[in-house]
C-alpha positions as CSV (number, residue, x, y, z in Angstrom):
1,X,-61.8,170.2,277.0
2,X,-59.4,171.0,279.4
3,X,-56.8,174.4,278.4
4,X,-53.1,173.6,278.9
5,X,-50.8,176.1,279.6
6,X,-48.1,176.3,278.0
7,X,-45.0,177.8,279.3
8,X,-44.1,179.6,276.5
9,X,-47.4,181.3,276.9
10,X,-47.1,182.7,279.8
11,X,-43.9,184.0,279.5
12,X,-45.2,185.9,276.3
13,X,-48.3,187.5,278.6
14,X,-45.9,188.4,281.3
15,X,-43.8,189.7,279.1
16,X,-46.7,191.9,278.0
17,X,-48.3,192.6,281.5
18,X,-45.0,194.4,282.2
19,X,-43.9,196.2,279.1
20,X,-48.0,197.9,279.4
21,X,-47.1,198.5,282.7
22,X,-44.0,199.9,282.2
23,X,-45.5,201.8,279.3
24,X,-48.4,202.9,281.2
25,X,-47.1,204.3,284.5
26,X,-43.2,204.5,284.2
27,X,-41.5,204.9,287.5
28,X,-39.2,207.3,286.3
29,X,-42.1,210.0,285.0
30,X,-41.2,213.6,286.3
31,X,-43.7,214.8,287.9
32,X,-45.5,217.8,286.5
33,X,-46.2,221.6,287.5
34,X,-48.8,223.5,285.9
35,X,-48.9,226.9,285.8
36,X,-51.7,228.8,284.5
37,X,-50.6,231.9,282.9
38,X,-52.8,234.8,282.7
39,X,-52.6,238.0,280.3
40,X,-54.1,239.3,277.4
41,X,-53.2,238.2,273.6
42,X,-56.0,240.2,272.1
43,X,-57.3,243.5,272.8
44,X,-55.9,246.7,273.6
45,X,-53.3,245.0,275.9
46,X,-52.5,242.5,273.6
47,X,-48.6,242.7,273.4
48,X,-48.7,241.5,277.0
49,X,-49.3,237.6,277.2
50,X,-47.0,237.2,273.9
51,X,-44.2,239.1,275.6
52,X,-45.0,237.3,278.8
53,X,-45.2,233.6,276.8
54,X,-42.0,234.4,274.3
55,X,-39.8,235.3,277.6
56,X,-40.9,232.0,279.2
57,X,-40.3,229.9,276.4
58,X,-36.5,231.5,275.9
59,X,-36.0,231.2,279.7
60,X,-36.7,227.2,279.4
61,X,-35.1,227.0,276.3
62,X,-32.4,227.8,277.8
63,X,-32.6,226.3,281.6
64,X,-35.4,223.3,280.5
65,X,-38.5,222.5,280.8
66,X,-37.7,220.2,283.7
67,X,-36.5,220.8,287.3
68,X,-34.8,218.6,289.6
69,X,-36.8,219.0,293.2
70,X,-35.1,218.5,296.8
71,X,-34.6,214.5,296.5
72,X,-33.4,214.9,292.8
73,X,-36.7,214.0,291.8
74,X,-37.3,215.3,288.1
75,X,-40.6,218.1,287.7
76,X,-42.2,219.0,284.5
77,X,-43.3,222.7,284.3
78,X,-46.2,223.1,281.8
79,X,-47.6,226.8,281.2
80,X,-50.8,227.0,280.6
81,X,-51.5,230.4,278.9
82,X,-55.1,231.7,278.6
83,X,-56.4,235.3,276.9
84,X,-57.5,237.9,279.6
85,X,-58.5,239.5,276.0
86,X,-58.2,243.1,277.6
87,X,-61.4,242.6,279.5
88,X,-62.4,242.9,283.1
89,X,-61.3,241.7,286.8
90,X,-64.4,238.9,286.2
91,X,-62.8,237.7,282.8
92,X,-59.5,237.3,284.9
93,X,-61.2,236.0,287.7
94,X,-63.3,233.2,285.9
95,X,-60.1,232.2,283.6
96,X,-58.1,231.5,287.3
97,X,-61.0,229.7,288.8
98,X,-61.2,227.2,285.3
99,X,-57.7,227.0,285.8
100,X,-57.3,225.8,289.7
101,X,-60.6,223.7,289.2
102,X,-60.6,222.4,285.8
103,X,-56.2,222.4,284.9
104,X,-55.7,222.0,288.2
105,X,-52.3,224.4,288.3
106,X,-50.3,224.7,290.8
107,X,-48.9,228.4,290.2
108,X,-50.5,231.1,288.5
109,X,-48.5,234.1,286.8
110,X,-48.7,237.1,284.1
111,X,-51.4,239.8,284.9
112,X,-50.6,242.7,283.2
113,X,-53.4,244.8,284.9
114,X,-54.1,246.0,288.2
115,X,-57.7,245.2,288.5
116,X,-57.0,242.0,287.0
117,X,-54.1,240.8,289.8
118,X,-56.2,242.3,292.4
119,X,-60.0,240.5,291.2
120,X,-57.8,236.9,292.2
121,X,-56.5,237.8,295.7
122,X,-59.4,236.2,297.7
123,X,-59.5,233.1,295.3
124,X,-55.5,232.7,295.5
125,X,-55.6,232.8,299.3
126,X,-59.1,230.3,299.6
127,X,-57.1,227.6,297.3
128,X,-54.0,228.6,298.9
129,X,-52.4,229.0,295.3
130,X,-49.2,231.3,294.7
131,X,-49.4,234.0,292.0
132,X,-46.4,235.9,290.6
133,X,-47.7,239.0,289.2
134,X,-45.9,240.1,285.9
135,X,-46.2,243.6,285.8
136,X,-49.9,244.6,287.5
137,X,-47.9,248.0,289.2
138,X,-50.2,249.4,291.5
139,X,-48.2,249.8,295.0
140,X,-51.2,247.9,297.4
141,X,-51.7,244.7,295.2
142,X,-49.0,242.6,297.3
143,X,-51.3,243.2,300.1
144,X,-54.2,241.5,298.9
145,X,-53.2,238.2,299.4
146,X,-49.9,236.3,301.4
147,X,-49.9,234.3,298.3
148,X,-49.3,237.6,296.2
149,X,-45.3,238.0,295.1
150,X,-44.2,241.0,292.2
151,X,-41.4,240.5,290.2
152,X,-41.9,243.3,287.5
153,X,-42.3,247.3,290.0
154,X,-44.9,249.8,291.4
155,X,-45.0,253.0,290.2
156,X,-44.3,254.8,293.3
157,X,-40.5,253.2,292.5
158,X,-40.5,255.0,289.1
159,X,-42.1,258.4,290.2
160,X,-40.5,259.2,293.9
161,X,-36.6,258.6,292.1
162,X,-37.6,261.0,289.0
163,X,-38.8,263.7,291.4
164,X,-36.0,263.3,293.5
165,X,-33.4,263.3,290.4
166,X,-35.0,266.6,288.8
167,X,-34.7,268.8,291.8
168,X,-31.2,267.5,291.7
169,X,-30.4,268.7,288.4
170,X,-31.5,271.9,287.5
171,X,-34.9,271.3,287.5
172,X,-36.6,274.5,289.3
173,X,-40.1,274.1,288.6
174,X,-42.3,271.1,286.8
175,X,-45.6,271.3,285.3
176,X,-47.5,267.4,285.6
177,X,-49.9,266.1,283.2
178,X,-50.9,262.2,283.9
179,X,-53.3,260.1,283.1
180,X,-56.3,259.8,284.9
181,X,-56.4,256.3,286.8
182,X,-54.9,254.6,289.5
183,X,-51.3,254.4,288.1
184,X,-51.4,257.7,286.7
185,X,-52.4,259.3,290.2
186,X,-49.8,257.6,292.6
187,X,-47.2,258.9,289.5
188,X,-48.6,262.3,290.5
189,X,-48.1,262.0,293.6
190,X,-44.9,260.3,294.0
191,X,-43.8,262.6,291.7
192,X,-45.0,265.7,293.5
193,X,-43.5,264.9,297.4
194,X,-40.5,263.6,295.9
195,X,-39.8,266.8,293.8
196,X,-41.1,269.1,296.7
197,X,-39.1,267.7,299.4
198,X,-35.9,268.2,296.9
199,X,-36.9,272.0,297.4
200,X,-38.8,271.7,293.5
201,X,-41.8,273.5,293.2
202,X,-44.8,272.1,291.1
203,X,-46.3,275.2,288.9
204,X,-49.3,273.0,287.6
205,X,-51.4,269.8,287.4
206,X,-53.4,268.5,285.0
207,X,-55.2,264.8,284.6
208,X,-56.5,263.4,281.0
209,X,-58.7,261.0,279.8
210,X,-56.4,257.6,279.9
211,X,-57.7,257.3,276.2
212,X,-57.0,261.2,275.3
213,X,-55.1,261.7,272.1
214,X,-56.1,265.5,271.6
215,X,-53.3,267.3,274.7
216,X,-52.9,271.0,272.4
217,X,-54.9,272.5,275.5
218,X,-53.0,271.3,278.3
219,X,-49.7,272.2,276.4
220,X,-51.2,275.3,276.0
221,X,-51.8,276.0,279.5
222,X,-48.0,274.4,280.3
223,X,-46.3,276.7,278.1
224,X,-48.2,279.6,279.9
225,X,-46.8,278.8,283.1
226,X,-43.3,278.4,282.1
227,X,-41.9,275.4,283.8
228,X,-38.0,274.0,283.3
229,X,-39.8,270.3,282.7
230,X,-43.0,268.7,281.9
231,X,-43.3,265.2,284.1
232,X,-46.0,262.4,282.5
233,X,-47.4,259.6,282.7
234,X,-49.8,258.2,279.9
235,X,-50.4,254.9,278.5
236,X,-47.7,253.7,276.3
237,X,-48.7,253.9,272.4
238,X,-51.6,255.9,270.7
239,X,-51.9,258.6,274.0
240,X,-48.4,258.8,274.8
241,X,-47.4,259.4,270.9
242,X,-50.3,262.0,270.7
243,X,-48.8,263.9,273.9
244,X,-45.4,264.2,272.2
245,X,-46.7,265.2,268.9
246,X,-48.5,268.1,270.9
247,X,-45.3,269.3,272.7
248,X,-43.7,269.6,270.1
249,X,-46.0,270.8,268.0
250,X,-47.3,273.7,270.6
251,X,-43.2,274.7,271.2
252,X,-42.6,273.5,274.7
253,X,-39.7,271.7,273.1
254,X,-38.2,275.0,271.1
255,X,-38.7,276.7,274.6
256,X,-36.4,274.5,276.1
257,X,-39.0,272.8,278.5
258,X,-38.0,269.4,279.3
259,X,-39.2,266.3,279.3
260,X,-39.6,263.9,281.9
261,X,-41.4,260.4,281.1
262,X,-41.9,256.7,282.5
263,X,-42.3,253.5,280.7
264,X,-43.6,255.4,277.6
265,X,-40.3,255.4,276.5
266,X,-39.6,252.0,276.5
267,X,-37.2,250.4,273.0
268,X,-40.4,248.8,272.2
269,X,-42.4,252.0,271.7
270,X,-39.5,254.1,270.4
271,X,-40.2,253.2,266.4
272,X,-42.8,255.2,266.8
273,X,-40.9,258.3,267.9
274,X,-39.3,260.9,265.9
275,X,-36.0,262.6,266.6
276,X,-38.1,264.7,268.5
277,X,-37.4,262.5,271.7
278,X,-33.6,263.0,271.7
279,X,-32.9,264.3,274.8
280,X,-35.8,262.8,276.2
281,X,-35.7,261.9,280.0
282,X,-37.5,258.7,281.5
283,X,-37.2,256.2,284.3
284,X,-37.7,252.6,284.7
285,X,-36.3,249.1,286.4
286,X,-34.7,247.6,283.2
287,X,-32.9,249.6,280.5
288,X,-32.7,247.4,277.3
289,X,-29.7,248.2,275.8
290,X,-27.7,247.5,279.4
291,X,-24.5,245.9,278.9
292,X,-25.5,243.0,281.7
293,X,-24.3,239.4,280.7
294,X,-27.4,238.1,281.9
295,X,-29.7,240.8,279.5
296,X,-27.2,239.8,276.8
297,X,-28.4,235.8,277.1
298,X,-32.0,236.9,277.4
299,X,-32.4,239.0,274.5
300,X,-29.8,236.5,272.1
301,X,-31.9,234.2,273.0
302,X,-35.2,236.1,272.2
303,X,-33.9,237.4,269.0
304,X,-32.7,233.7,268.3
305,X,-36.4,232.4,268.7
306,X,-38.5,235.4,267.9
307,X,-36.6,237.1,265.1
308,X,-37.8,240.8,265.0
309,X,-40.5,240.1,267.4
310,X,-38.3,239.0,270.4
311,X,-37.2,243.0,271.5
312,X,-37.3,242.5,275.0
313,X,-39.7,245.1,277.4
314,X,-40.5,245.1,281.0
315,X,-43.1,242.4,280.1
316,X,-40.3,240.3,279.0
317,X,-37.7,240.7,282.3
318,X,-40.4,240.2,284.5
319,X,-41.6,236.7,283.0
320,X,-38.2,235.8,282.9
321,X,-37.1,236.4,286.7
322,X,-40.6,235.0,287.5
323,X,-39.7,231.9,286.3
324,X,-36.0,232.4,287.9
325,X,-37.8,232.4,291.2
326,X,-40.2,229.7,290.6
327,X,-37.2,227.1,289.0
328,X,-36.1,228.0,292.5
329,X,-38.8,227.4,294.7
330,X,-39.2,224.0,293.1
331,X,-35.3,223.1,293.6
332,X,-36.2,223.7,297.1
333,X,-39.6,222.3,297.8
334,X,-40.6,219.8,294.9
335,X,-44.0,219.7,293.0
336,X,-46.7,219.2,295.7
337,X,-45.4,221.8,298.3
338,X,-48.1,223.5,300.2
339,X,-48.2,227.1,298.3
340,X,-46.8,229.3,301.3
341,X,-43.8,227.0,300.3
342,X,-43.3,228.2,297.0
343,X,-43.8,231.7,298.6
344,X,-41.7,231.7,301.8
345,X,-38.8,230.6,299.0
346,X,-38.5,233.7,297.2
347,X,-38.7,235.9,300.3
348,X,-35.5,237.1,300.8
349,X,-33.7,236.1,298.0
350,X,-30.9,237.8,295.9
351,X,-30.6,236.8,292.3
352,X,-28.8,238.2,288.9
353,X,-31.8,239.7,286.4
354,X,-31.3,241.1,282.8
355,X,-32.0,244.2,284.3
356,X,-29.5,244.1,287.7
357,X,-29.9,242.7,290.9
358,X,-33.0,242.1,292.6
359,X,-34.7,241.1,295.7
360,X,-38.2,239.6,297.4
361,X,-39.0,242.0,300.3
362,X,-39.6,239.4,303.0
363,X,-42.0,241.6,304.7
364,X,-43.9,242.2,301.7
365,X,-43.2,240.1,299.2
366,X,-42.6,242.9,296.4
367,X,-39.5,243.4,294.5
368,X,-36.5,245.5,295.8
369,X,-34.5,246.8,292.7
370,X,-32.3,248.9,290.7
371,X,-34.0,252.6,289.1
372,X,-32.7,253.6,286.2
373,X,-32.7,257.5,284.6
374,X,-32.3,257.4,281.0
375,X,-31.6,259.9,278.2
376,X,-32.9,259.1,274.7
377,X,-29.7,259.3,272.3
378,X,-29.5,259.0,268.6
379,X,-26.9,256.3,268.5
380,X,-26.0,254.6,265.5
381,X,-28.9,256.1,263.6
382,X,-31.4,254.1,266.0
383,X,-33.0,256.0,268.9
384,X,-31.6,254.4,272.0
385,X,-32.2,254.8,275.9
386,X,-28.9,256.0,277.5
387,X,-28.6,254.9,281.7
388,X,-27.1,258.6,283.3
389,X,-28.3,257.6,286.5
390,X,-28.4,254.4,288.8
391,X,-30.7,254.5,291.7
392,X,-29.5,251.2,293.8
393,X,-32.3,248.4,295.1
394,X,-35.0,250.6,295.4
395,X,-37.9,249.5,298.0
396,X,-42.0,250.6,296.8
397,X,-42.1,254.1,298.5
398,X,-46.0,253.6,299.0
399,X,-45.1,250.6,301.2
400,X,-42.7,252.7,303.1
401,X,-45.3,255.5,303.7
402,X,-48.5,252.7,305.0
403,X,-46.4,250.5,307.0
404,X,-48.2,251.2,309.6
405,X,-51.8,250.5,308.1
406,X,-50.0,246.9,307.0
């Protein structure tokens, strides 16, 4: 039996040919950016990837989850978040290789650890895949890798303005207690020379446990040598409470010692404060409560999404000029630049953050920024960080000190 074909037919099944076609591959489909994003959600670090994540997801809320590239070409960017669950540099390590191999991103971001950015240097640069690091602070890391850019500080850019500030204002003689680990010994150190050369002289040193809670013997011993400020650096929550509750408890406070502090003070952490920290001195890149239009957008929009949970941190302003600089690498270079692209973009560049302006050192591809000293006020019956200093665009001082070993 011979099959006719009718017209009708086949103008039915082409019909249908197309419209899969159409269906299955549209010509119009933005392409799409993956970006692995690396931190903890779990763990003793555990605020960290949901401050990281919540800041993303305000910032494309806001701007979109597509980009248009060079040729006006559309680009999806997916985050890909995975749990470093406060482990080790392997955990981080094996999480990026899964994502390169098995995800295939194009980007990878977060790290809220040093030993976590730094385990990922040798793999970034092999696969020749760009990593913004989130917050990681310890002054070498940019080195590791020419894939490597910073967008959150160092702590040599906290400690070297706070020593310089004290010996500026009245403050004779400081007593340091830190924690004992990488962060807490450049703090130390940055600290001490920066305090020194402003003609302040150091009148003790102590390190602690990074997990001590129990400081009645090194407030002891502070008290004894009768200092005009206490400078330290601890881990933000269970030790840096505990260190508080000692000096005042032990009378440093009622003997008018001062004291100096880092991100320990941060609006996330201050709940947990008494009025005891009135008067309290700290520094850091990104005061909260600034009256910045862009810090205003970022945290309505936070609070709009998040409710309670969206108070905004150093986690959050770093995520959120992170993805500032990669929407603008991709406006420049597309979805399937080589990653030196993506990083020679940034360097360089000048843009508006939440917490003022900022920059990409093009020599070493860390951030250049704003230092802020800050008094802790009672204001409106809410403990509040106050801005009595401004410290302008602010390079790493370790950076400045090994440029020759670069």
């Amino acid at each position: 039996m011979k099959f006719i074909h009718h017209p009708s037919r086949r103008i039915v099944l082409a019909a249908a040919t197309a419209a899969f076609a159409s269906f299955a591959a549209p010509a119009s489909a933005a392409e799409v950016f993956k970006i692995g994003l690396i931190a903890s959600y779990t763990g003793a670090f555990a605020t960290w990837g949901t401050q990281f994540q919540n800041a993303i997801e305000a910032f494309q809320a806001i701007n979109g989850k597509t980009v248009k590239g060079p040729k006006g070409e559309e680009i999806e960017v997916q985050i890909v978040p995975r749990d470093a669950a406060s482990g080790g540099p392997e955990k981080a390590k094996q999480l990026a290789e899964e994502l390169i191999l098995r995800e295939k991103v194009k980007m990878l971001a977060g790290f809220e650890l040093s030993p976590h950015a730094m385990a990922i240097g040798g793999l970034a640069t092999e696969t020749k895949i760009p990593v913004v690091i989130m917050n990681a602070a310890t002054a070498s890391i940019t080195r590791g890798s020419p894939y490597y850019v910073r967008t959150s500080s160092t702590i040599p850019q906290w400690a070297a303005p706070m020593g310089k500030w004290a010996a500026e204002n009245g403050i004779k003689k400081a007593y340091i207690i830190t924690s004992d680990y990488a962060p807490g010994n450049d703090a130390t150190e940055y600290f001490d020379k920066a305090f020194k050369a402003g003609g302040g002289e150091i009148v003790g040193v102590a390190r602690t446990p990074i997990q001590e809670t129990n400081f009645a013997v090194y407030m002891e011993k502070a008290l004894q040598a009768k200092p005009d400020a206490i400078y330290m650096f601890q881990p933000g929550g269970s030790p840096s409470i505990a260190f508080v509750k000692a000096y005042v408890e032990r009378g440093l406070k009622q003997a008018g010692i001062k004291l100096l502090g880092n991100g320990e003070f941060a609006e996330l952490y201050l709940p947990n404060f008494g009025d005891d920290v009135v008067g309290v001195i700290s520094v850091n890149h990104y005061t909260e409560t600034n009256k910045l239009s862009e810090n205003k957008v970022m945290r309505d929009q936070l609070t709009k999404m998040f409710g309670a949970k969206g108070v905004t941190d150093i986690a959050s302003v770093a995520a959120w000029d992170g993805m500032q600089m990669i929407y603008m690498a991709l406006r420049e270079n597309g979805a399937n630049a080589e990653g030196l692209k993506y990083i020679d973009s940034m360097k360089g560049k000048e843009i508006r953050s939440p917490r003022g302006p900022i920059m990409i050192d093009p020599q070493e591809r860390d951030i250049i920024q704003n230092i802020y000293i800050r008094r802790i006020d009672k204001i409106d019956g809410k403990l509040t960080n106050t801005d009595i200093a401004t410290i302008p665009m602010v390079k790493d001082q370790w950076k400045i000190d090994n440029a020759a070993k670069k």
